[in-house]
N, C-alpha and C positions, 0 to 999 in steps of 0.2 A: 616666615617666608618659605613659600614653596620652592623645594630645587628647580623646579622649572618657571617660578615666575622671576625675571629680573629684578634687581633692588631698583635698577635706573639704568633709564633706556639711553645710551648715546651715540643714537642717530639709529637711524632705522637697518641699515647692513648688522649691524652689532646684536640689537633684537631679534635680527631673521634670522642670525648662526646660532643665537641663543635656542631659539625656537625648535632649530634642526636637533641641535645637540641634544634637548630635551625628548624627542620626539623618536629619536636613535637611540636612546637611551630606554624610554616605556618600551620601544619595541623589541630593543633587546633582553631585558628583566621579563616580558609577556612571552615569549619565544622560549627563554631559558627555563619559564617555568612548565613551561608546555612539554617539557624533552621529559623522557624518563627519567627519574631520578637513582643516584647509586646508593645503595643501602649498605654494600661489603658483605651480601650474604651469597653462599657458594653458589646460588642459583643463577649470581648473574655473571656474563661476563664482563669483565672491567674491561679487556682492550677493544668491545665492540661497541663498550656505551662510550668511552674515553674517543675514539674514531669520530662517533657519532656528533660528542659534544665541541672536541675541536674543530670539524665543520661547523658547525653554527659560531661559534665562534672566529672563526677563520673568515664567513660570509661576511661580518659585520667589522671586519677588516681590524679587531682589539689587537692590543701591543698586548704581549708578554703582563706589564703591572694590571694590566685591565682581566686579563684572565684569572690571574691569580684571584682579582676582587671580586666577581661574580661564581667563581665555580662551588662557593660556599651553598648559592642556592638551587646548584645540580645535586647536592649532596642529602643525605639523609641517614637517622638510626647509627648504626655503628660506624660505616665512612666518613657520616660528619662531626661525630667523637672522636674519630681519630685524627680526620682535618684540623678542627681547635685542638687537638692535644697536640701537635707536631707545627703547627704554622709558623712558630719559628724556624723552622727547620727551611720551611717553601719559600729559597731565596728568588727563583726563577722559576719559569713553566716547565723548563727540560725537566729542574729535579723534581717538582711535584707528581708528573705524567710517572717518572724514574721508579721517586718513592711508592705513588699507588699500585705500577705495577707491581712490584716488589712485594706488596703487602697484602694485595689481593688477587693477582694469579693465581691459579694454582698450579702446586708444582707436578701436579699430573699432568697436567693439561699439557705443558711443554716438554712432558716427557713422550705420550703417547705422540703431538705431534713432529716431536723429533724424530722417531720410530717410522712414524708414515712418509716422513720428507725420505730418511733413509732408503726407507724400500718404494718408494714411486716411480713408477715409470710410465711411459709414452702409450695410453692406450690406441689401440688400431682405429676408437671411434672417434677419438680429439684430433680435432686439427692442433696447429702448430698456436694459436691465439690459447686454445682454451688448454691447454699444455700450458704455457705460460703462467696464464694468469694461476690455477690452480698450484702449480710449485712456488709462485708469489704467496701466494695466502697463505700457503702452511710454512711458508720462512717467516713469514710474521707472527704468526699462531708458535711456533717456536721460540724464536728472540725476535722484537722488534724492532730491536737497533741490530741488526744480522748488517753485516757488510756484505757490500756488493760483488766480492769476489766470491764471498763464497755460496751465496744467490746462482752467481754464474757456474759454477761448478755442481752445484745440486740440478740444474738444470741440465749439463751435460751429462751427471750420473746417470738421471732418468732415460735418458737417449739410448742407451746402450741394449741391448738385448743379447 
C-alpha cells in the first residue's frame, strides 16, 4: 500500500483529508529536496542555510516532530553522519538548530563579527531603517540567541560619535 493510497475510504470528507495530507506531504519532501543541502564543510554557512530551511519549513506550517523528521533529507556528507550519529541526542528543534550551530559555526566567524558589532556605527549614508537592520544581522551573525537588551544597547553604542 502506497502512503498515500487509503486502505479504506470512509466516506468521501476522510478520502479528501487523506488526499490533501498526501499531497502536503509530496509537496513538502519535492520542495525540501530542492533547497540546498548542508554538507558541514567550512564553505558553507550553517546559520544561513539553517534560516533558509526553517522558512520552508515554517511555510508548510510542520510542528517541531515533523522537522526533526524531514531535515534528515536537507542534510548530506559529513552533517548527515553527524545527524545519525547524534539523533539521540535531537530531543526537540531548539536543540538540533542549538547542536548544529555549535558544531558547525565557525568560531571565527563570530569572533570577527563580534569585532564588527563592536566597532559599528551610524554611517552619514544609512538612514535610520538601514542602521537597523545591519546592527540586527551582525547580532545574529554573532550569537543567534543574543537577547534583546543587548541588540538594544549595540544599537545605541553605534549612535554615538
Amino acid at each position: 500500500i502506497s502512503p498515500c493510497t487509503p486502505s479504506k475510504q470512509s466516506g468521501n470528507a476522510n478520502s479528501q483529508d487523506a488526499f490533501m495530507d498526501c499531497l502536503r506531504t509530496q509537496m513538502l519532501i519535492t520542495t525540501l529536496e530542492k533547497l540546498p543541502k548542508f554538507s558541514g564543510k567550512s564553505k558553507q554557512n550553517v546559520s544561513n542555510w539553517l534560516q533558509e530551511i526553517q522558512q520552508t519549513m515554517n511555510l508548510f506550517k510542520l510542528i517541531d516532530t515533523e522537522k526533526l523528521l524531514y531535515i534528515s533529507l536537507c542534510l548530506e556528507d559529513y552533517a548527515q553522519y553527524w545527524f545519525y550519529d547524534n539523533k539521540h541526542l535531537m530531543l526537540t528543534w531548539a536543540i538540533l538548530t542549538q547542536k548544529l550551530l555549535e558544531t558547525f559555526e565557525s568560531s571565527g566567524k563570530a569572533e570577527i563579527a563580534f569585532n564588527r558589532l563592536s566597532h559599528y556605527e551610524l554611517d552619514i549614508t544609512q538612514d535610520a531603517r538601514q542602521y537597523y537592520f545591519e546592527v540586527m544581522k551582525i547580532c545574529k551573525e554573532t550569537n543567534p540567541f543574543m537577547d534583546e537588551a543587548s541588540k538594544l544597547q549595540y544599537l545605541k553604542d553605534g549612535l554615538k560619535s
